[in-house]
C-alpha positions in Angstrom: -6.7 -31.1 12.4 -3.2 -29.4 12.6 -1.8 -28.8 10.0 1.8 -27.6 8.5 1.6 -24.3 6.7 4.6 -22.5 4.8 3.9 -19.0 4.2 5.9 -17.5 1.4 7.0 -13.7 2.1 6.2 -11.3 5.3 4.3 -8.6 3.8 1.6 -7.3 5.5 -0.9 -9.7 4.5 1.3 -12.5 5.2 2.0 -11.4 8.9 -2.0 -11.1 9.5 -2.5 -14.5 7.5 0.5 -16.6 9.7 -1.0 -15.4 12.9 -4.9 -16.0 12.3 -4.0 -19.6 11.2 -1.8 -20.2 14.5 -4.9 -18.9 16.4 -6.6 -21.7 14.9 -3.8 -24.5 16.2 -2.0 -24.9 12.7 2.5 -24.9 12.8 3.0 -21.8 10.8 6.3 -20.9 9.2 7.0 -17.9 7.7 9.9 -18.0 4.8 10.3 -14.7 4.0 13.1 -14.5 1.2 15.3 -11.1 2.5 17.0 -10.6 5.3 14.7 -8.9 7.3 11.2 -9.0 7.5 7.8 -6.6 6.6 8.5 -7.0 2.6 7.8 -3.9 1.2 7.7 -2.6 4.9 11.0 -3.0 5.4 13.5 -0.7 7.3 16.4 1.1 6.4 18.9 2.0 8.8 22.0 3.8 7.6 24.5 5.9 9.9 22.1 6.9 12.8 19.2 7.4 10.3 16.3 5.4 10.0 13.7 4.9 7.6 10.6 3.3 6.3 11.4 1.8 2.9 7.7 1.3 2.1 4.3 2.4 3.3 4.6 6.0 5.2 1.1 6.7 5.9 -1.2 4.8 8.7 -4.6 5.6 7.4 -8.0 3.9 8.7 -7.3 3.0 12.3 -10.2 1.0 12.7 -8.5 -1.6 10.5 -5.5 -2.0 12.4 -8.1 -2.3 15.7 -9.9 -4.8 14.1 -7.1 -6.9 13.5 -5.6 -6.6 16.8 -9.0 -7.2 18.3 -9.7 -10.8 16.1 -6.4 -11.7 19.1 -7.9 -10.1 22.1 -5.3 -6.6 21.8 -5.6 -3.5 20.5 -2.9 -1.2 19.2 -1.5 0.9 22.1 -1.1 -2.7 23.2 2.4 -2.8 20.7 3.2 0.8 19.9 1.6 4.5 20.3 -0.1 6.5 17.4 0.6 10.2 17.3 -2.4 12.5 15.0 -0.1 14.7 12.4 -1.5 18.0 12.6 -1.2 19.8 9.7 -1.7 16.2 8.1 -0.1 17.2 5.7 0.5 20.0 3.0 -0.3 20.4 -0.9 2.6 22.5 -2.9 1.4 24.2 -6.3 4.2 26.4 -6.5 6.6 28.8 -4.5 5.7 29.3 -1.1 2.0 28.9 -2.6 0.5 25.5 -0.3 -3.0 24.6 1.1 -2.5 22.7 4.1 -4.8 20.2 5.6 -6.0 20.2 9.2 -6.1 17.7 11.3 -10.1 18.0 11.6 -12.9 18.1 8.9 -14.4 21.5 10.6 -10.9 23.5 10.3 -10.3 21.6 6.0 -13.9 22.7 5.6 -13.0 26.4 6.3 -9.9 26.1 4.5 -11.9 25.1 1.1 -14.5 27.8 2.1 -11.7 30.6 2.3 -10.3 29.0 -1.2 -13.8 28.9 -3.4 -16.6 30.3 -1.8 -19.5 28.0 -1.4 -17.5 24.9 -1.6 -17.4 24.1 2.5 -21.2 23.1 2.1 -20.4 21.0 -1.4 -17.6 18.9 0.7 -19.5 18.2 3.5 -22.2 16.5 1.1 -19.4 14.5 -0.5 -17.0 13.5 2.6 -21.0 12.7 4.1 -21.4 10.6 1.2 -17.7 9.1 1.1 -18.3 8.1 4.8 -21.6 6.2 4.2 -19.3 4.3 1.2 -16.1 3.6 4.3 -19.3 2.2 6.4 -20.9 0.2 3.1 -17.4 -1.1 2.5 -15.5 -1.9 5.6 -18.4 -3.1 7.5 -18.9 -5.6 4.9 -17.8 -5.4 1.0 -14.2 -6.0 1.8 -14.3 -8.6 4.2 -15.8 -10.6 1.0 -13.4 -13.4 -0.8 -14.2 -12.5 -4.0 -15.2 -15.6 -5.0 -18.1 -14.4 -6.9 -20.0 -11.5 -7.9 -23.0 -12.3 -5.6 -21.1 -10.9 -3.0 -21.3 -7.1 -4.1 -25.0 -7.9 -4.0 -26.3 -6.0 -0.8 -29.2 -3.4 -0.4 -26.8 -0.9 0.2 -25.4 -1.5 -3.2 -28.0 -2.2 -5.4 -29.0 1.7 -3.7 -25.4 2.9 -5.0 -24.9 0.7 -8.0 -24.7 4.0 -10.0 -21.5 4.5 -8.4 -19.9 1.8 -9.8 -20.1 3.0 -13.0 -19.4 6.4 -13.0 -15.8 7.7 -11.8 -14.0 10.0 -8.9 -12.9 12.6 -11.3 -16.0 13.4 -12.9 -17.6 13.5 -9.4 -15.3 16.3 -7.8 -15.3 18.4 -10.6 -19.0 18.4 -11.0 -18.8 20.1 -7.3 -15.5 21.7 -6.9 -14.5 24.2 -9.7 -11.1 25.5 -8.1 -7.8 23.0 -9.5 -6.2 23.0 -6.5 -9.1 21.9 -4.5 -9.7 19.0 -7.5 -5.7 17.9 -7.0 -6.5 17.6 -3.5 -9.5 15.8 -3.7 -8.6 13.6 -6.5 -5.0 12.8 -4.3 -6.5 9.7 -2.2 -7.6 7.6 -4.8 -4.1 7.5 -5.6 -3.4 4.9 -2.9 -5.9 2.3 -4.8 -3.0 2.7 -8.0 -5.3 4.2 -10.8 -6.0 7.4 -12.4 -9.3 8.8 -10.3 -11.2 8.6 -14.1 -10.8 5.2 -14.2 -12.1 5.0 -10.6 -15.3 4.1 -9.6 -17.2 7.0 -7.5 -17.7 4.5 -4.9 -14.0 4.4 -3.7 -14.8 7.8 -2.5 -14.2 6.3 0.7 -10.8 6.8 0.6 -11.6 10.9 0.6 -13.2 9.9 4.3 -10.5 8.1 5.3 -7.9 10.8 4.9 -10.6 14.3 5.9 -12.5 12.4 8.5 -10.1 9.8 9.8 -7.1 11.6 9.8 -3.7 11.0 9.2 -1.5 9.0 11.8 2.2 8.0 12.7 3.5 5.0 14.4 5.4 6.9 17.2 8.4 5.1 15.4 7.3 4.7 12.0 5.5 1.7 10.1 7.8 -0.7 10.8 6.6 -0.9 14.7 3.5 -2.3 12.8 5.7 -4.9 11.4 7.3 -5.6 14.5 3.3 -5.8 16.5 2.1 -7.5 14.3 5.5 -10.3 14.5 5.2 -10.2 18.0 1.6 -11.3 18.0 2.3 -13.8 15.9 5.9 -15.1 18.0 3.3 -15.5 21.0 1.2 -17.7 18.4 4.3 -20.1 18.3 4.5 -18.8 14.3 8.4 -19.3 13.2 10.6 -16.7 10.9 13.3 -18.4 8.7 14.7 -15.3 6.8 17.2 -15.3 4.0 14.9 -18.1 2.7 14.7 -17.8 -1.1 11.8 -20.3 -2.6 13.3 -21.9 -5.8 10.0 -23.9 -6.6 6.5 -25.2 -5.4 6.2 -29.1 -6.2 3.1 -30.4 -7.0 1.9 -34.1 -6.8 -1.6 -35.5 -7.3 -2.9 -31.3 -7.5 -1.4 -31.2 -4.3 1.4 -28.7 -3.3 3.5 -30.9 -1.4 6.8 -29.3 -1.3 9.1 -26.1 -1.3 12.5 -25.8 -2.9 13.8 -23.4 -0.2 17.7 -22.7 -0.7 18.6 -26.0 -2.5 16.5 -27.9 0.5 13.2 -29.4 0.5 10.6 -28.1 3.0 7.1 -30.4 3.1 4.1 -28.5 3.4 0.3 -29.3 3.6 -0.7 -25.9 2.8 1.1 -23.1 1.2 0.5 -19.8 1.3 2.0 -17.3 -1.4 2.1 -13.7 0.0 4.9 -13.0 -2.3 4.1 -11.5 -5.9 1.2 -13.8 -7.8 2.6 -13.9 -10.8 6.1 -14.8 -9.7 4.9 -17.5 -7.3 3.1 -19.3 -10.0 6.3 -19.1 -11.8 7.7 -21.1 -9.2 5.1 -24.0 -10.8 5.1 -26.3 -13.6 3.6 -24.3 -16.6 0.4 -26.8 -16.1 -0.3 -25.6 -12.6 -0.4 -21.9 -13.3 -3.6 -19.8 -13.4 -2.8 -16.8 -15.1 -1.1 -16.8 -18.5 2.0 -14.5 -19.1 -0.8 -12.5 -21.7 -3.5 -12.2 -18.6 -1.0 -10.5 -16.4 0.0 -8.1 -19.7 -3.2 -6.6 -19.8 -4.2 -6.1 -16.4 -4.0 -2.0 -15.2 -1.1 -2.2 -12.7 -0.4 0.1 -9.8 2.7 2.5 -10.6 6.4 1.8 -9.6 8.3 4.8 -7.8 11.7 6.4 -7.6 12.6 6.6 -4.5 15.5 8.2 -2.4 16.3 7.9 1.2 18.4 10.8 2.0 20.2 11.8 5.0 20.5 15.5 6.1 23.3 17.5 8.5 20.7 19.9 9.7 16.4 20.5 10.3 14.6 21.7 7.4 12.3 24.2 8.9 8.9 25.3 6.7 8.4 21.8 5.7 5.7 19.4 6.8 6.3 15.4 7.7 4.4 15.0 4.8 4.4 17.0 1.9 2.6 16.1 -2.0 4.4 19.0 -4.8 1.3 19.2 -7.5 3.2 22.0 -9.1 2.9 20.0 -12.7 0.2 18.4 -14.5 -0.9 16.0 -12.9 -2.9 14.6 -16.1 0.7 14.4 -18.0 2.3 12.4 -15.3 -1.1 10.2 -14.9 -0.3 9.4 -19.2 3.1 8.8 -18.3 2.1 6.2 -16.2 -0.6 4.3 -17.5 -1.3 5.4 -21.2 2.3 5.7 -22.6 4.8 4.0 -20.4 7.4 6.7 -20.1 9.3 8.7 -17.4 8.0 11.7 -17.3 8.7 15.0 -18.4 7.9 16.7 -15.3 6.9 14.4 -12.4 4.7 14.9 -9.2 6.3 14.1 -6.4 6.1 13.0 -2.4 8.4 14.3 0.7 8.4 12.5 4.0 10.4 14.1 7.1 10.2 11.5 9.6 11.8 13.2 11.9 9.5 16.0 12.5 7.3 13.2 14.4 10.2 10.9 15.8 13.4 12.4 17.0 14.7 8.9 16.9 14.7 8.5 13.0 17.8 10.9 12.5 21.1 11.9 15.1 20.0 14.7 17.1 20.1 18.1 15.4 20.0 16.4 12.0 16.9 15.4 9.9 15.6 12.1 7.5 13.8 12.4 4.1 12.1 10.7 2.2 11.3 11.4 -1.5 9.2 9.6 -3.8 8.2 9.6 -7.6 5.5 7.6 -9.3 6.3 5.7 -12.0 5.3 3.3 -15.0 6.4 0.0 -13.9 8.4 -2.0 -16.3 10.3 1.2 -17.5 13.6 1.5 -18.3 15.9 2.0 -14.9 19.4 3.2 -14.7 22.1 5.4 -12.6 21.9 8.3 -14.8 18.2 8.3 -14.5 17.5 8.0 -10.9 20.4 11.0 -10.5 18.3 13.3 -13.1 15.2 12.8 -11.7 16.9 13.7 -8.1 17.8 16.9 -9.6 15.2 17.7 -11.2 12.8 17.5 -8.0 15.4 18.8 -5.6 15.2 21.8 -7.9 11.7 22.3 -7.1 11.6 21.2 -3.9 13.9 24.0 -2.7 12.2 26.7 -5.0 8.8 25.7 -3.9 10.2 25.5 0.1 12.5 27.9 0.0 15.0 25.6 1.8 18.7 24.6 0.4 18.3 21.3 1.5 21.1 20.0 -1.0 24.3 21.3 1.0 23.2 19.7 3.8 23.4 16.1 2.4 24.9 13.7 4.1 24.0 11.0 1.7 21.2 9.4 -0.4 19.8 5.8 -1.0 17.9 5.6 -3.8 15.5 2.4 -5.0 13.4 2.3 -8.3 12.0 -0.6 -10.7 15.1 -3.0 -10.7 15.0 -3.1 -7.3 11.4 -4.0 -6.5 12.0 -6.7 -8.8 15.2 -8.0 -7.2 14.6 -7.7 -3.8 10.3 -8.4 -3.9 10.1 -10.0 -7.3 7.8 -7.9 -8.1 5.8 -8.1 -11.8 7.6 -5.6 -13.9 8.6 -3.7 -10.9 5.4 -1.9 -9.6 5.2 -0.5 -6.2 1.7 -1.2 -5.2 0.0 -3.9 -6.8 -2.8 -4.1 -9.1 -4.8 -0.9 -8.9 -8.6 -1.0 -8.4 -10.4 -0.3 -11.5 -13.8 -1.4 -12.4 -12.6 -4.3 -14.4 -10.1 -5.4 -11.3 -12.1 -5.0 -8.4 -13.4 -7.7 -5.7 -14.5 -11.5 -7.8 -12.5 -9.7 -11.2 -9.0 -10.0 -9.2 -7.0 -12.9 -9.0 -8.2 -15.8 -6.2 -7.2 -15.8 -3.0 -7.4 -19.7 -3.9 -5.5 -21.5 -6.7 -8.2 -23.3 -8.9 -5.3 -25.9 -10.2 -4.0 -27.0 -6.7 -6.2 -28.3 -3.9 -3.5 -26.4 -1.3 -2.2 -23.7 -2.6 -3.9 -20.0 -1.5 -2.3 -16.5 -2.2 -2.7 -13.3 -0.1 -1.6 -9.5 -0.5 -1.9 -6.6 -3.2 -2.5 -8.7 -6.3 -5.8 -10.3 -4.8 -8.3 -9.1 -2.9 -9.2 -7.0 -2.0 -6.4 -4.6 -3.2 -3.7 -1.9 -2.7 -2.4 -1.0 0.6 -1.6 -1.6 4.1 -5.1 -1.9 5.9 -6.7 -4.0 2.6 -3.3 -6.2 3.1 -4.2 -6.6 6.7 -7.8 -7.9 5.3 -6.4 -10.0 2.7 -4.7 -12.2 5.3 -7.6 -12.7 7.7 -9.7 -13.2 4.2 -6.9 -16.5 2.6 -6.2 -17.4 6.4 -10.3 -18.3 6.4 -10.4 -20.3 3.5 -7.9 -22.0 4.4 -9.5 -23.2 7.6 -13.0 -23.1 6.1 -11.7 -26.2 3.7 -9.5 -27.7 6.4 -12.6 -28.0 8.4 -14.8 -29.2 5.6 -12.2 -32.2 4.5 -11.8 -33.7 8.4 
């Protein structure tokens, strides 16, 4: 039976959900609350510049071809993928980098040449993270969550020692070198813990980045965004932006209406891909799930600083991506999720889009990106955001050798007030709820309210977690229940 289907946001996970459930004959509508869509995958276009606001790496491809391939397409179908080669590069101080090769052979060598008799020791663990990528994206991931039965396979009860045992203690049992440790330990980052608090299994992210590869969007992640609306155009799904939902109504445990703008907008289903905990916000306090003390406690994903930054002129000696490990890492990790605080001396990301894509700066000149991790829920202000900008550009040009700074044009920056503003985003985080052992698979929040019969949730506070290929999943996993219990009820 068709039904009507209000999807709340256009995230990732929302895009993916909208189009599988017009594949399957429903009237989708996506109200997606900004101006633009792709949520946290927005763009920002500013003077001939143009950049991705959000995610800036495309990591497992077979994902994204997956998804395309549920609708008949593939990737090249939409937009071209171009290999980065280096990948990208790891700063520990002045002119002092490792960089990583686009191929396991020529990273193996380059650990070799760093500690001798450690090319051997990462082919055994990149040979074991690849049999976790197969475990878990052939299967694990595609699960609900709806119960812990579903982690039961052979393959697992066979690993089910790495479940409780953790990333960090895994590398350094093999790798003694600290730069080789940082670099290992640097993937994990993407699932928004610290790698001690993550289980050895998610060593598959170490496969996805040395034996995968990293990848660009010939025009950066937003072409993904606008695939992925195209698809779902062609489905007959409809965009209403600059569509602000003001509340859910909810009659006989049913979710029967939205609040969008001052107007009411019936629905039979809705779908939140918009923050959890500020869409059940949007209910009476006796529809909501999760108590304001449940979504206290749970181990968040860090926030970032980030600045969007303009330049008169190339930088040369600098990679499209670049990570600056030049400080203690394990300082900036208790900054973040033992003692809420900015931190003393931060880690930090640089993105140059325009080394890959001439079109994201005026010719001649060249875009950054710069990013810090942060606490969410910290304190945010002018005066920080321009110390912290200092501070890194500081390093930055020591550690580059570049004077980036007098080439300026100008700089956007965007840190916790904003993700709450413009996503509203639980005390401003970045990324979601990060993948520990306590908050993986049936211990996240549902993809399906237990309080209201038609209300369903998708994206980076569900299953199965952080990121832009999980988001991808978590649609086609909410889109499916959704039509699993339309199905079963006519």
């Amino acid at each position: 039976m068709r039904k009507t289907i209000a999807v709340i946001g256009s995230g990732f996970s929302s895009l993916a959900a909208a189009c599988y459930l017009a594949k399957a004959g429903h009237s989708v509508t996506v109200y997606e609350k900004n101006a633009t869509i792709g949520g946290r995958a927005r763009q920002l276009k500013k003077d001939g510049f143009t950049f991705d606001m959000g995610p800036s790496w495309y990591w497992m491809p077979d994902i994204f071809e997956r998804f395309f391939a549920d609708f008949g397409k593939k990737p090249s179908d939409f937009y071209d993928l171009v290999k980065l080669s280096p990948a990208y590069r790891v700063y520990f101080g002045p002119k002092d980098f490792v960089e990583i090769a686009d191929n396991f052979e020529a990273i193996r060598r380059t650990f070799e040449a760093i500690e001798p008799g450690s090319g051997a020791k990462l082919a055994d663990f990149i040979g074991k993270a690849k049999s976790n990528y197969t475990i878990a994206m052939t299967d694990l991931v595609y699960r609900p969550g709806n119960s812990p039965l579903e982690l039961i396979t052979g393959e697992t009860i066979l690993n089910l020692g790495q479940f409780f045992s953790n990333i960090s203690s895994d590398i350094r049992k093999k790798f003694d070198n600290p730069k080789l440790v940082s670099i290992l330990e640097f993937p994990v980052l993407f699932l928004g813990a610290k790698p001690s608090d993550t289980p050895s299994f998610y060593s598959f992210m170490n496969y996805a980045d040395f034996g995968m590869g990293t990848w660009h969007p010939k025009t950066g992640m937003f072409d993904v965004v606008a695939a992925i609306q195209q698809l779902a155009e062609g489905l007959g799904v409809v965009f209403q932006t600059s569509s602000n939902i003001e509340k859910i109504t909810v009659q006989n445990n049913s979710a029967t209406q939205l609040t969008i703008n001052g107007k009411y907008v019936p629905a039979d289903v809705v779908l939140s891909g918009a923050d959890y905990h500020h869409t059940e916000t949007l209910l009476d306090k006796p529809f909501r799930q999760y108590s304001e003390r449940y979504w206290d406690k749970r181990i968040f994903a860090p926030s970032a600083l980030l600045f969007y930054v303009g330049l008169s002129e190339k930088v040369d000696g600098i990679s499209h991506h670049a990570l600056f490990f030049d400080t203690d890492f394990d300082k900036h990790a208790k900054s973040i999720y033992d003692t809420p605080e900015w931190p003393e001396a931060p880690l930090f990301y640089s993105s140059f889009p325009s080394k890959t894509d001439p079109s994201a700066a005026p010719e001649g000149m060249e875009s950054a990106v710069f990013l810090i991790p942060l606490a969410p829920g910290i304190e945010d202000t002018p005066e920080l955001r321009s110390k912290y900008f200092e501070m890194i550009m500081d390093r930055f040009e020591a550690m580059t050798g570049s004077d980036l700074r007098k080439n300026i044009i100008f700089k956007q920056d965007y840190c916790v007030n904003d993700f709450v503003n413009d996503y509203n985003s639980y005390k401003g985080n970045a990324y979601g709820l990060a993948n520990t052992l306590l908050q993986t698979a049936f211990l996240r929040p549902k993809l399906k309210s237990r309080k209201i019969r038609n209300l369903y949730f998708t994206g980076q506070l569900t299953v199965p977690g952080p990121g832009v290929p999980p988001a991808l999943i978590s649609g086609k996993l909410a889109a499916g229940l959704i039509q699993n219990d339309i199905t079963k009820t006519t």
